[in-house]
N, CA and C of each residue as an Amber inpcrd file, in Angstrom:
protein
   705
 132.4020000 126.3940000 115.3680000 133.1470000 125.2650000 115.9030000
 133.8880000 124.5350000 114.7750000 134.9570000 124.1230000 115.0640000
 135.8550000 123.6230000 113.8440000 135.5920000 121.8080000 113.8460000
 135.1290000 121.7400000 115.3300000 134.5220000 120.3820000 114.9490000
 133.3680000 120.2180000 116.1240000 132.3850000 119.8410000 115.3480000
 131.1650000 119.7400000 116.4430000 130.2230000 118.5340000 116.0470000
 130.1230000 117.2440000 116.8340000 129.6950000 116.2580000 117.2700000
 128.1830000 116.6260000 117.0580000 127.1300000 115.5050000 116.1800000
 126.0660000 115.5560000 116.4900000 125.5610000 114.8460000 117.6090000
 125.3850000 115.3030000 118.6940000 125.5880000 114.4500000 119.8950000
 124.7310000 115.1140000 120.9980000 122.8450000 115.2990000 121.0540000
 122.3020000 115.8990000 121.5410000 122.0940000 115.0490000 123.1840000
 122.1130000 115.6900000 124.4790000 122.1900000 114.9460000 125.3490000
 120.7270000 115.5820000 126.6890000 120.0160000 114.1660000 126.8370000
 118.5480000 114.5320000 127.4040000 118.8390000 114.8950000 128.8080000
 117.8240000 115.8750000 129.0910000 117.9310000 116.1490000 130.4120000
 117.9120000 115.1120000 131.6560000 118.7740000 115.0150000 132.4530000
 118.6430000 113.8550000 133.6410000 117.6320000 114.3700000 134.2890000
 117.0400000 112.9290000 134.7840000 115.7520000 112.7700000 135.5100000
 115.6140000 113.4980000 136.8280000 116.6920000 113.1820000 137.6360000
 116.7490000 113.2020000 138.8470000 118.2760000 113.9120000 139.2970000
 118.6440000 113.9240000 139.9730000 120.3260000 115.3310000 140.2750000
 121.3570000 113.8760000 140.5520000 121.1590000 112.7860000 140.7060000
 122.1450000 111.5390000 140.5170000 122.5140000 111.0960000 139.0280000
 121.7810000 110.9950000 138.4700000 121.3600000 110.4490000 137.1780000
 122.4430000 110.9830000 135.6790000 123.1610000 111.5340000 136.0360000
 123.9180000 112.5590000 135.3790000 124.9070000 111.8090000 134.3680000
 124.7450000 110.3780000 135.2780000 126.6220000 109.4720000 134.1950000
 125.2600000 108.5210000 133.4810000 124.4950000 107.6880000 133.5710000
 123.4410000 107.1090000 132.6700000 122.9970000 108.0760000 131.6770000
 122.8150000 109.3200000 131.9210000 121.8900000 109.8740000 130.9330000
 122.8310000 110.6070000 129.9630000 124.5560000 110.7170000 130.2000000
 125.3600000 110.6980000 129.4350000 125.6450000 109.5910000 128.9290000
 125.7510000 108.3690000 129.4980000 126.0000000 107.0170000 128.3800000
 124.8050000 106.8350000 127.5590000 123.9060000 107.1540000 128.2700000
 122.4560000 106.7710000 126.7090000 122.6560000 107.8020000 125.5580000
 123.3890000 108.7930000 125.8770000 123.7480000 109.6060000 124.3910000
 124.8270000 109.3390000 123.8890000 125.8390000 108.8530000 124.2670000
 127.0160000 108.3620000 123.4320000 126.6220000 106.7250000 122.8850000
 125.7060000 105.8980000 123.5420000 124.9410000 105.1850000 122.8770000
 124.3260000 105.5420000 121.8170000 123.5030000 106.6860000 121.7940000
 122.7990000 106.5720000 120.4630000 123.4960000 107.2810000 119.9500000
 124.6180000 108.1490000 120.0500000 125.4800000 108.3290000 118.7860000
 125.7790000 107.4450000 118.2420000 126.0620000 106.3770000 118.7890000
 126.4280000 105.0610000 117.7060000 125.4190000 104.2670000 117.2340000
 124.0660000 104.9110000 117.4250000 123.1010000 104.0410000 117.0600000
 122.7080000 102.6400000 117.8780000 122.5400000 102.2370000 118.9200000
 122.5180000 102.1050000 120.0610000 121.7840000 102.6140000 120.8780000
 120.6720000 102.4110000 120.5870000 119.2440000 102.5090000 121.2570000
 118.5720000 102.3930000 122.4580000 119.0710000 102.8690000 124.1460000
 118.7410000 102.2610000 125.0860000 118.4250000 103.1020000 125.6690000
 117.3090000 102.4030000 126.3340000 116.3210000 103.5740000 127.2650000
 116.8330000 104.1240000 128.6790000 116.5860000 104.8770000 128.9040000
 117.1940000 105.5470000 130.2030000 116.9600000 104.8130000 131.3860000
 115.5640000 104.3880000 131.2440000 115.3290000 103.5820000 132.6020000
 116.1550000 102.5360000 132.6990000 116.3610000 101.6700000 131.3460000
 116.8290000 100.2550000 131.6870000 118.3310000 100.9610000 131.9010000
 118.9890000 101.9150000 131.5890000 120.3680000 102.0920000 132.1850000
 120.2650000 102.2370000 133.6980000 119.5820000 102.8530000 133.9910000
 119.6600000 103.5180000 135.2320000 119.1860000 102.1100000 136.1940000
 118.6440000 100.8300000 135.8560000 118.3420000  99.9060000 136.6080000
 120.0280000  99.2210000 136.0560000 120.7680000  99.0490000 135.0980000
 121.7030000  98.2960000 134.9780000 122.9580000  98.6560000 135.3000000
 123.0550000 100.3490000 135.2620000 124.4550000 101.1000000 135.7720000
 124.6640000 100.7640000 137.1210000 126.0230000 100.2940000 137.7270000
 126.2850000 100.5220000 139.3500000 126.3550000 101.8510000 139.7480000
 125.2500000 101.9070000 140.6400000 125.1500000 103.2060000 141.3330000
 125.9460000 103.0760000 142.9460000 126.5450000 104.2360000 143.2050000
 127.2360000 104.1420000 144.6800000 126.3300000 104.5110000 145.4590000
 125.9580000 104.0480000 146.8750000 125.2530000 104.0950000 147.9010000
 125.1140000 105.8690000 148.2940000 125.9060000 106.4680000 148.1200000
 125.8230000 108.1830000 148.2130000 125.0880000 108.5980000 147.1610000
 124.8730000 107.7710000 145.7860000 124.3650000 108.3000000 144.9640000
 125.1600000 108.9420000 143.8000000 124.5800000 108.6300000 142.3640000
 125.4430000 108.3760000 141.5770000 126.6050000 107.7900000 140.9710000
 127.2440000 107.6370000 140.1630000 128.2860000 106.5840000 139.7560000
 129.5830000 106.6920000 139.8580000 130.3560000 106.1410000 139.0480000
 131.7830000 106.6700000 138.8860000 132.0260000 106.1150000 136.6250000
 132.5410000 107.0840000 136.7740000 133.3990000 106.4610000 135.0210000
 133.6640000 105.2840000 134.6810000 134.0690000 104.6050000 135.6590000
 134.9260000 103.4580000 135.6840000 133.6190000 102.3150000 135.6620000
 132.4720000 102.4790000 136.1840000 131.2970000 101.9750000 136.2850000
 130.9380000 102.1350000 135.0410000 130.7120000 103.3250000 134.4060000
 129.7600000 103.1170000 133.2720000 130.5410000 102.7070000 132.2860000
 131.6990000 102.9300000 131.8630000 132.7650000 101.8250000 131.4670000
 132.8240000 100.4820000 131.5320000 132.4120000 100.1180000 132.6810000
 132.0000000  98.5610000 132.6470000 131.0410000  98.4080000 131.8480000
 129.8000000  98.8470000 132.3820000 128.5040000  98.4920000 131.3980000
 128.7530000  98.5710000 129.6600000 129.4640000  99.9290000 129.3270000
 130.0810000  99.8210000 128.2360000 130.7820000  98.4120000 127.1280000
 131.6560000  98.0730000 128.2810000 132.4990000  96.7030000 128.1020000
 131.3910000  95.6420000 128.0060000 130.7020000  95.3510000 128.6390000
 129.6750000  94.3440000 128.7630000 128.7630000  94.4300000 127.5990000
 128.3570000  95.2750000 127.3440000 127.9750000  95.3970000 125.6540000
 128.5750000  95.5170000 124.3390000 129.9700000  94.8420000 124.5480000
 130.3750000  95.2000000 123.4300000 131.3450000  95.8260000 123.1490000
 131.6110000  97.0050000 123.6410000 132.4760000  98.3630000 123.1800000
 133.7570000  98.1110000 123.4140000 134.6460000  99.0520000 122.5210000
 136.2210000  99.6930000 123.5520000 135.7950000 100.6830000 124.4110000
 136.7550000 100.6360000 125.7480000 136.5530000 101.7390000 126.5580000
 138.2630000 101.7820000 126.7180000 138.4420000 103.3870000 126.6860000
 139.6820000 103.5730000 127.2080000 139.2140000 104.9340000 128.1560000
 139.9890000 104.6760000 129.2930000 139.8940000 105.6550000 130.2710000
 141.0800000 106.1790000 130.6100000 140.8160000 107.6510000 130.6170000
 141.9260000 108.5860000 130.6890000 142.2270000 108.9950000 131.9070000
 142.6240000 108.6060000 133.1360000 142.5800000 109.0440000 134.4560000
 143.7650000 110.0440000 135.4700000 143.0310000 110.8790000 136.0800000
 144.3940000 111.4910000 136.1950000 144.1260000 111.4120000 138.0980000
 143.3300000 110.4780000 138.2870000 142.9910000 110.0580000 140.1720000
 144.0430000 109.3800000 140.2420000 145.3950000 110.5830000 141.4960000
 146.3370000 109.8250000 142.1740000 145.8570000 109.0420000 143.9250000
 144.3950000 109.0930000 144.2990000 143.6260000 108.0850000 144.7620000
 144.3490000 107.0890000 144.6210000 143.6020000 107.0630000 143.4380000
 143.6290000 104.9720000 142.8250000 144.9030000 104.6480000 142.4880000
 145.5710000 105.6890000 141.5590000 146.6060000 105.0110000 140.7140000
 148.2380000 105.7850000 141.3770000 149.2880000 105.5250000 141.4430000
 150.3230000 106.0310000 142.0480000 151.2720000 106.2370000 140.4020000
 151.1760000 107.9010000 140.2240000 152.5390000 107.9680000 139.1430000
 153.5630000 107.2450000 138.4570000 154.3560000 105.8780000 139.7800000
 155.0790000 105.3180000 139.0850000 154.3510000 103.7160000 138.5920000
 152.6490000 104.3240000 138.3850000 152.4800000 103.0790000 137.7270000
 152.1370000 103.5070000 136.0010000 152.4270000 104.1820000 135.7190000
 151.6840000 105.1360000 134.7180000 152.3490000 104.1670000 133.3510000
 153.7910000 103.7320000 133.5300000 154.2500000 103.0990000 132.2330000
 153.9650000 101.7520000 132.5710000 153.4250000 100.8890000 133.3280000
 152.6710000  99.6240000 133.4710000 152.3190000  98.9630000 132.5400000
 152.3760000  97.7710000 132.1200000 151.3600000  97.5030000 130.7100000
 150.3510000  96.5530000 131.9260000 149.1110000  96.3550000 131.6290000
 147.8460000  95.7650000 132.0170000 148.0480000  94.7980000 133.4000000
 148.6970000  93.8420000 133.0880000 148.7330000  92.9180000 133.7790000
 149.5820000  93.4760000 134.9500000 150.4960000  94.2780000 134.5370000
 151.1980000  94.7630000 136.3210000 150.6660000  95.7740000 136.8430000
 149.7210000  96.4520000 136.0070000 149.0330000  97.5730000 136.8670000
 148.3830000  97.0180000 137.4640000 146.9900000  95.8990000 137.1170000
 146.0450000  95.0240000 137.5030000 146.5890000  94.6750000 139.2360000
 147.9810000  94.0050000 139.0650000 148.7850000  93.1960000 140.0760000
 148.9780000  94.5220000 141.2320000 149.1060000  95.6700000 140.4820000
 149.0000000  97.0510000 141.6960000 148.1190000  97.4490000 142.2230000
 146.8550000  97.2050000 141.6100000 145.4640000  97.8200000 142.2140000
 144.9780000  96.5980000 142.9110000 145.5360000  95.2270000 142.8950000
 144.6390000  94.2510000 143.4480000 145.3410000  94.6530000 145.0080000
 146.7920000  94.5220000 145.3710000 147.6450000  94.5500000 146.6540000
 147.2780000  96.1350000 146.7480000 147.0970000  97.1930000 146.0240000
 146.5660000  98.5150000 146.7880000 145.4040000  98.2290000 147.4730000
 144.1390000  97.3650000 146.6700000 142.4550000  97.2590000 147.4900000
 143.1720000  96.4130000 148.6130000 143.7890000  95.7760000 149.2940000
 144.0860000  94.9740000 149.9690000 144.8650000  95.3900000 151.0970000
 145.3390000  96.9120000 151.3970000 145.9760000  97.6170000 152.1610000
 145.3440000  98.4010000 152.5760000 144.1170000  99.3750000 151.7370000
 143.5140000 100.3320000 151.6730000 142.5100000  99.9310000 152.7140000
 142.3160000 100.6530000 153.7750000 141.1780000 100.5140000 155.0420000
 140.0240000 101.2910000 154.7120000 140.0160000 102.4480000 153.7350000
 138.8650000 103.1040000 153.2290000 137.5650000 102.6730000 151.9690000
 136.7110000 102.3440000 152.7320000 136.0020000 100.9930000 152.1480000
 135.3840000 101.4850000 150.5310000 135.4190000 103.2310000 150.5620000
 134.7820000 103.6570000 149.2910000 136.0870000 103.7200000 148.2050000
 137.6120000 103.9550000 149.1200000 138.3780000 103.8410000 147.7440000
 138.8290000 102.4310000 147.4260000 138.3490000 101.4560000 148.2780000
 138.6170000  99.7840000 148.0230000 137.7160000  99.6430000 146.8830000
 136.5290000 100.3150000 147.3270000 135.7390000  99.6510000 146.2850000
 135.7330000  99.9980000 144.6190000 136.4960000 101.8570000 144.7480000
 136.8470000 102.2550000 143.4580000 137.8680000 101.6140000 142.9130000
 138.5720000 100.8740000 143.5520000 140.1630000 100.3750000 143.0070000
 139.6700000  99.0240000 142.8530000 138.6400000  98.3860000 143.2510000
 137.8050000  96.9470000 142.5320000 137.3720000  97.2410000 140.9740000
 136.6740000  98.3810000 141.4070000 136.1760000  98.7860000 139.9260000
 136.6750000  98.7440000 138.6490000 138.2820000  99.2230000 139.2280000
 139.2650000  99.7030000 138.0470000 139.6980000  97.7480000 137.7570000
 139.7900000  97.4140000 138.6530000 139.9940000  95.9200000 138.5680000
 139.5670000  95.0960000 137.1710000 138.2350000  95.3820000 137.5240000
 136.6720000  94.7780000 137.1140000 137.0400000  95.3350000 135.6180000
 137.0440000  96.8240000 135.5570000 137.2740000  97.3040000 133.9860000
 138.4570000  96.7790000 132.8470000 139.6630000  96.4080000 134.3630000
 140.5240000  95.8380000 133.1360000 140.3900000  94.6300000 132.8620000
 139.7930000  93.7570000 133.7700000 139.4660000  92.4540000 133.2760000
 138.6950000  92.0130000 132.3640000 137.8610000  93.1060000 131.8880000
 137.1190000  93.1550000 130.7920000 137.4330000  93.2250000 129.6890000
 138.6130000  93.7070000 129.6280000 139.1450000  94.6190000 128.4150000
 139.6130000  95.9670000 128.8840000 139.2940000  97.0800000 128.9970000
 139.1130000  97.9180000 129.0820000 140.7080000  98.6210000 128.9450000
 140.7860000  99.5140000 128.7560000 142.5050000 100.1100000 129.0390000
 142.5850000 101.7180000 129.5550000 143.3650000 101.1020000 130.4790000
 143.6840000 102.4770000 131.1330000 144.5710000 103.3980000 130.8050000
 144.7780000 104.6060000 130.2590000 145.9460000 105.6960000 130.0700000
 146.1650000 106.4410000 130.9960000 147.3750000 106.7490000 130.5910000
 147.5540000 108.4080000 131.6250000 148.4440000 109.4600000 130.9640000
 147.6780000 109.8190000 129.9110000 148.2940000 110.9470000 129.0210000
 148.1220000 112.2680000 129.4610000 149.3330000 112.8940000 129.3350000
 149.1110000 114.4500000 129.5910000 147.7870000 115.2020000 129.6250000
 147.0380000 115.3550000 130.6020000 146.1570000 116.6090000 130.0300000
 145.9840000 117.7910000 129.5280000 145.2720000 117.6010000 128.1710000
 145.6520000 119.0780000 127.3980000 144.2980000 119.4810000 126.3590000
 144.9760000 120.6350000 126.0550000 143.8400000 120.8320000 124.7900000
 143.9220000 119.9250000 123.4100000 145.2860000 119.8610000 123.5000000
 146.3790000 118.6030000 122.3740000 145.2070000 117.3860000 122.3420000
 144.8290000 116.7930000 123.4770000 144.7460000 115.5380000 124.1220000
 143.2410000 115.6150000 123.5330000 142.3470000 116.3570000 123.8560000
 140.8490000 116.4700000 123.6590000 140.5280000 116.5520000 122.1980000
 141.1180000 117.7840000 121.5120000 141.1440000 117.7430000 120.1400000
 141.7530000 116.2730000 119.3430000 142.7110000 115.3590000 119.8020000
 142.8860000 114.2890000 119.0420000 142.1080000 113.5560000 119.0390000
 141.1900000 113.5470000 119.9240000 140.2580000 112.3560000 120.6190000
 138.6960000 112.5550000 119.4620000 138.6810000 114.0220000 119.7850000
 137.5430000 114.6040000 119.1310000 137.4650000 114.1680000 117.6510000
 138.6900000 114.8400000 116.9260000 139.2230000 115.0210000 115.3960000
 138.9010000 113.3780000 115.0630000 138.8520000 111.9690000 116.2410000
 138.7500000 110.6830000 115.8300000 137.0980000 110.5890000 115.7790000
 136.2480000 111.7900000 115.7350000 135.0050000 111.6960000 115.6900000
 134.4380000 110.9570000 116.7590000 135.0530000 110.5270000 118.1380000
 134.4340000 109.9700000 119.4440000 134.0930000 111.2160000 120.6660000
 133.1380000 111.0240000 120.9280000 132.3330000 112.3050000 122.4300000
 133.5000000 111.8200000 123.1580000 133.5930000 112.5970000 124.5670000
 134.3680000 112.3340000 125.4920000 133.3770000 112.3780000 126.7360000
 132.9200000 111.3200000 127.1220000 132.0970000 111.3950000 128.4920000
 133.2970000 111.9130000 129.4500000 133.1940000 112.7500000 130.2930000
 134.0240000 113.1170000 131.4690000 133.3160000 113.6510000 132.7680000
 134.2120000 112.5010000 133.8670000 133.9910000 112.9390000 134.9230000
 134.5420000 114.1270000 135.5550000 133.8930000 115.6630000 136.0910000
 134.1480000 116.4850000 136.6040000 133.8400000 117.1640000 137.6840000
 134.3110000 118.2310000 138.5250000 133.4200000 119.0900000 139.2030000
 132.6650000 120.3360000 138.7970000 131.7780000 119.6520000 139.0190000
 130.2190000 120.7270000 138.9510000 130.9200000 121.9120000 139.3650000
 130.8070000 122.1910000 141.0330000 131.5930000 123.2300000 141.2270000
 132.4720000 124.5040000 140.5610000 133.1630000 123.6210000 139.9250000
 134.2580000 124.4330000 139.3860000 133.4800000 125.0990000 138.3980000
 133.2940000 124.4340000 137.5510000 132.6380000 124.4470000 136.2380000
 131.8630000 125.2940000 136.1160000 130.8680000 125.4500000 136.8660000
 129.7430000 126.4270000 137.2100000 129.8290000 127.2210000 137.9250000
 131.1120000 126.9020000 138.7910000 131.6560000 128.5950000 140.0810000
 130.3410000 128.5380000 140.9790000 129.7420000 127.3950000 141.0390000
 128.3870000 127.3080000 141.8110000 128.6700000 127.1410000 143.6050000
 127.8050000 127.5840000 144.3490000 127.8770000 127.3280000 145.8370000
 128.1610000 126.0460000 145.9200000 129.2390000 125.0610000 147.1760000
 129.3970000 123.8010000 147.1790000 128.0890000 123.4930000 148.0290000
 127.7250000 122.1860000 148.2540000 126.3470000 121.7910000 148.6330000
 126.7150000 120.4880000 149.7050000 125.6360000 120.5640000 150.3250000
 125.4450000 119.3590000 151.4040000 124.8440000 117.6590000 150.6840000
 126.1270000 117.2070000 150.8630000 126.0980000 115.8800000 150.2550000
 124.5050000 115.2110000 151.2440000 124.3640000 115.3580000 151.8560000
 122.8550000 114.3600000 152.8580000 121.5750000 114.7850000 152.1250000
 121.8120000 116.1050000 151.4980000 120.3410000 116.5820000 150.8890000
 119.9840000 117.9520000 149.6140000 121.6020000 117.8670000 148.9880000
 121.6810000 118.3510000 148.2910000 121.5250000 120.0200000 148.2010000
 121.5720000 120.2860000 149.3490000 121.2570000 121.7180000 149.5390000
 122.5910000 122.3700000 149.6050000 122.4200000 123.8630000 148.8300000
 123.5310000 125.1500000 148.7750000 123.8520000 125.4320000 150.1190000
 125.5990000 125.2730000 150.3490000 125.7580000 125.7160000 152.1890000
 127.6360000 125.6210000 151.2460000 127.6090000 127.4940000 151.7060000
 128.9580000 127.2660000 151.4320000 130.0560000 127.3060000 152.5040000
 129.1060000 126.5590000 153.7100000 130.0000000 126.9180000 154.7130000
 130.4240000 125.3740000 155.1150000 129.3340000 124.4170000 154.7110000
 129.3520000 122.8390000 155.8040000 129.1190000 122.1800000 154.3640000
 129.3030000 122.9230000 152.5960000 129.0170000 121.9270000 151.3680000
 130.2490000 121.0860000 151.1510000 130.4140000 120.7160000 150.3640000
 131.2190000 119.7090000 149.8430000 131.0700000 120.0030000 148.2550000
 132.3900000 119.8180000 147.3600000 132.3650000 120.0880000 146.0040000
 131.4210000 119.1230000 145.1600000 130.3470000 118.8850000 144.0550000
 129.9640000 118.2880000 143.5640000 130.1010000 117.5800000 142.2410000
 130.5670000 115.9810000 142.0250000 130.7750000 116.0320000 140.8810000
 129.7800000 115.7520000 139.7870000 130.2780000 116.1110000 138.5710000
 128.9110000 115.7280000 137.8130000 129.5290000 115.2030000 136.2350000
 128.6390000 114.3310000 135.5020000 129.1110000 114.3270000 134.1470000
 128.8110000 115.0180000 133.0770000 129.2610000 115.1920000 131.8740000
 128.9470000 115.7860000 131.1900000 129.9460000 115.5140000 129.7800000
 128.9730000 115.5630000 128.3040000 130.2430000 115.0420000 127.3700000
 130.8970000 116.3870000 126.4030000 131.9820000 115.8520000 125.9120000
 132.2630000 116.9370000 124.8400000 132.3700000 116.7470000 123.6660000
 131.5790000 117.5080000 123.1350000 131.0530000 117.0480000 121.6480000
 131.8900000 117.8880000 120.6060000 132.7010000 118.8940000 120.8290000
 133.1490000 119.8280000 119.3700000 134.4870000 121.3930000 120.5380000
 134.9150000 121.7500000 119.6910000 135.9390000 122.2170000 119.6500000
 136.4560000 123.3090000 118.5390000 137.1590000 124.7680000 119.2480000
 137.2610000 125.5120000 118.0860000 138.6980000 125.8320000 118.8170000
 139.6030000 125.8300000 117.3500000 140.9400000 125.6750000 118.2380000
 141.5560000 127.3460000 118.1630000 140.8160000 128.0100000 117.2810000
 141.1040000 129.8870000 117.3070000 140.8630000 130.6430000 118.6570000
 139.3670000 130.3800000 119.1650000 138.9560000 130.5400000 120.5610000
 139.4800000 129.6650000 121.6550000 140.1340000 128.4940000 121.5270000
 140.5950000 128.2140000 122.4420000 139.1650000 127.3480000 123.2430000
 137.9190000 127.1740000 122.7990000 136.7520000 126.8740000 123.4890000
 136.0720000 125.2860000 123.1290000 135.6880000 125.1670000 123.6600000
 134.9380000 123.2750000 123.4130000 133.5980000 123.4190000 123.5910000
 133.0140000 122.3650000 123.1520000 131.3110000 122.4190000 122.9170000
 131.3160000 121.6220000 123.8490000 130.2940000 121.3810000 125.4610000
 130.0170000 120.5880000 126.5090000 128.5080000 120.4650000 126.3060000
 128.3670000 119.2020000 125.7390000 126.9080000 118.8320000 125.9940000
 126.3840000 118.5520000 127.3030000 125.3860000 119.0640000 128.4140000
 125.2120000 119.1040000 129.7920000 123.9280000 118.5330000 129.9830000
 123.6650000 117.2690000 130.5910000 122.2860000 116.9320000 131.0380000
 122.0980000 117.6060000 132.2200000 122.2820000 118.6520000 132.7730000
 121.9140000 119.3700000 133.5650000 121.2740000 120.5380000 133.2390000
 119.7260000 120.3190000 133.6840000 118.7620000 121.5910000 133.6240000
 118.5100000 122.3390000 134.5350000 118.2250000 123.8500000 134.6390000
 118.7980000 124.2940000 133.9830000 120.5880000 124.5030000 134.9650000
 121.2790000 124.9300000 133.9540000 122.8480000 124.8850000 134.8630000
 123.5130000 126.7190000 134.0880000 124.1240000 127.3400000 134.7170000
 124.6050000 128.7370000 134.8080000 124.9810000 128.7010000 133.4820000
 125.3440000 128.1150000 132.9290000 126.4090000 127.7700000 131.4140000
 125.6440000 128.0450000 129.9930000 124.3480000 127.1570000 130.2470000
 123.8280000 127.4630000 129.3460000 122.2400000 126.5600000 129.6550000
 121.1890000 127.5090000 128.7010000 119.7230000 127.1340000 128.7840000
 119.4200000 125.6400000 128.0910000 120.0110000 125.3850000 127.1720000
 120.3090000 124.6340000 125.8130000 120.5150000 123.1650000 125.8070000
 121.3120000 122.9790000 126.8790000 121.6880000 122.2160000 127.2620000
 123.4630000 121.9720000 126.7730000 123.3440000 122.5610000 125.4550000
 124.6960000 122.3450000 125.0520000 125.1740000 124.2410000 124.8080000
 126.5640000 124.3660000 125.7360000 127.2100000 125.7760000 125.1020000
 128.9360000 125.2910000 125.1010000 129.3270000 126.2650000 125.2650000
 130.8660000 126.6390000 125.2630000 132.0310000 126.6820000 126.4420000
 132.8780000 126.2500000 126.4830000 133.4770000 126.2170000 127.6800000
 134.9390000 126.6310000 127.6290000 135.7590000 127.5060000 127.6920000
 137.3030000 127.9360000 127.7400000 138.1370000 126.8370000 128.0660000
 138.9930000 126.4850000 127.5860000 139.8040000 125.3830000 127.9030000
 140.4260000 125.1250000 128.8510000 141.3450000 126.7590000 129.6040000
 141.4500000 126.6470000 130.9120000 140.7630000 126.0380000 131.9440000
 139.3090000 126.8360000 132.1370000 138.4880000 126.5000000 132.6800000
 138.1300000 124.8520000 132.7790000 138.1470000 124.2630000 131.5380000
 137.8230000 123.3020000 131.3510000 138.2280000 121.9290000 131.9330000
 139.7260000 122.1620000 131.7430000 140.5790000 121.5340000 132.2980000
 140.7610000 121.2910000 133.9830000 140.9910000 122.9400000 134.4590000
 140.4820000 122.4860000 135.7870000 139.3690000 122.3910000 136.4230000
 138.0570000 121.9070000 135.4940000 137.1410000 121.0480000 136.1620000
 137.5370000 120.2310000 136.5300000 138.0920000 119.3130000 135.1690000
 138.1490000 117.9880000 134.9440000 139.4390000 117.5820000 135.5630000
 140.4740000 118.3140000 136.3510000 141.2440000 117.7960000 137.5920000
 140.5260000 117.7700000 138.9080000 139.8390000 119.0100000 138.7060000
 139.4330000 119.1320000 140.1660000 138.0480000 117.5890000 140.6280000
 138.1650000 116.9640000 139.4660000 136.6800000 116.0480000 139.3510000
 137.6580000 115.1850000 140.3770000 138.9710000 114.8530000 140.3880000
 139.4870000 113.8920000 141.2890000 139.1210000 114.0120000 142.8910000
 138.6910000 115.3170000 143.0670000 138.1200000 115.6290000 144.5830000
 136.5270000 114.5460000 145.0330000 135.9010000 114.3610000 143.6840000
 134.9340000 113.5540000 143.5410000 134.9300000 111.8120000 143.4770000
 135.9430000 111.3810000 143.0600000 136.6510000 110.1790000 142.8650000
 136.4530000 109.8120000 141.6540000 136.3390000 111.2410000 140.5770000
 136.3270000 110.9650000 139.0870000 137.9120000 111.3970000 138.1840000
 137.5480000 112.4340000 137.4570000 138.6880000 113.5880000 137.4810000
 139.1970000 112.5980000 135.8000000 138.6620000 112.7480000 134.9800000
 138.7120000 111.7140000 134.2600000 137.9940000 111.6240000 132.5690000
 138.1880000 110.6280000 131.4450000 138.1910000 110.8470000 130.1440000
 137.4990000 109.7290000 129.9940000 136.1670000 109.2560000 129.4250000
 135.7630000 108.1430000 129.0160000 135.6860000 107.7990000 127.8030000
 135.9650000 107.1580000 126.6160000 135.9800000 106.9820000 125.6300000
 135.9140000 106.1760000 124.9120000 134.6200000 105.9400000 124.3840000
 133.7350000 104.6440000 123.8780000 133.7120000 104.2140000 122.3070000
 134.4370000 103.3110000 121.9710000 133.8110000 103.0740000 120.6440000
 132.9620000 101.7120000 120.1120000 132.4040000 101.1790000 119.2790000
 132.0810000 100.3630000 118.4660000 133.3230000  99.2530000 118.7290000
 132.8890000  97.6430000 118.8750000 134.1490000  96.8240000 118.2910000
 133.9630000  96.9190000 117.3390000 135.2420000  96.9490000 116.3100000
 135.7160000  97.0550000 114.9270000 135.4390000  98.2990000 114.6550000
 134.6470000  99.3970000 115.3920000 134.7080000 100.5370000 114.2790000
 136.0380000 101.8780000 115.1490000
């Protein structure tokens, strides 16, 4: 790997648990010490179970950090808001939650609200291999929201009970960070709190960039699809 993140990530507890038990490792990459439980009591969890980016981004913000989020959900955000600076995107997502009759994407487009009022900043840069490697080369993980599915070419599953049905499943999303990158192979290092998962025993292997990429569009089927990226204030 031409660059690889010391950035070991613990197995999630439970098959929800997947975006906490990725922020407690980009926490203690920075030295930042927090226990899984107390995340998992302080992260907003969605009533279906599990989170969104934009959530653990908050918690992020609330302690402290930069968060910039890389989003490519035309859900939430509409193309011609993409050159926006803060305050008029803000002014777009408040009159979008306010039109929107679908009470789970009202509540994601609060979220995004909530994040910029914090601080937080939203991009919408090309997705690429370009894009991951700059991010990386700045020595920061990339928490990202994706589909499981894709990723793993796994059976889609029944959102009520988690069971394999590839006839009545639904795609699953899941998190997972990226820690390193080799730009000859074309491949990235994905640290996975998912045990065990088709990819690898380890928890951490290799992932093709193609591939990679359209996880991490297809994560928008999930109401993720997305780049989290945490640093230190001042560092």
């Amino acid at each position: 790997m031409e660059i690889q993140l010391e950035l070991p990530v613990p197995r999630q507890p439970d098959p929800v648990s997947c975006g906490p038990t990725c922020l407690q490792a980009i926490y203690r990459y920075y030295g930042d010490d927090q226990s899984l439980d107390s995340l998992g009591r302080e992260v907003e969890m969605l009533e279906s179970g599990g989170t969104l980016a934009v959530l653990l981004a908050c918690h992020a913000l609330a302690r402290g950090y930069r968060a910039t989020l890389y989003s490519y959900n035309l859900r939430v955000f509409d193309p011609t808001w993409f050159a926006l600076d803060r305050q008029r995107l803000r002014e777009r997502l408040v009159a979008e939650r306010e039109v929107r009759e679908d009470e789970r994407l009202a509540s994601t487009i609060g979220a995004y609200v909530r994040f910029l009022d914090l601080g937080g900043e939203a991009r919408f840069d090309e997705l690429s291999g370009r894009l991951l490697r700059r991010l990386l080369d700045s020595e920061r993980p990339i928490l990202t929201g994706l589909s499981a599915t894709y990723l793993y070419r796994d059976v889609r599953e029944r959102p009520s009970d988690h069971q394999d049905d590839d006839l009545r499943g639904e795609p699953v999303g899941h998190f997972v960070v990226l820690s390193g990158y080799d730009r000859t192979t074309r491949r990235f290092l994905v640290s996975d709190p998912y045990h065990p998962n088709p990819l690898g025993s380890g928890g951490t292997y290799e992932v093709g960039l193609d591939r990679l990429l359209g996880a991490i569009f297809l994560g928008t089927l999930t109401w993720d699809g997305n780049l989290l990226v945490l640093a230190p204030r001042g560092g």
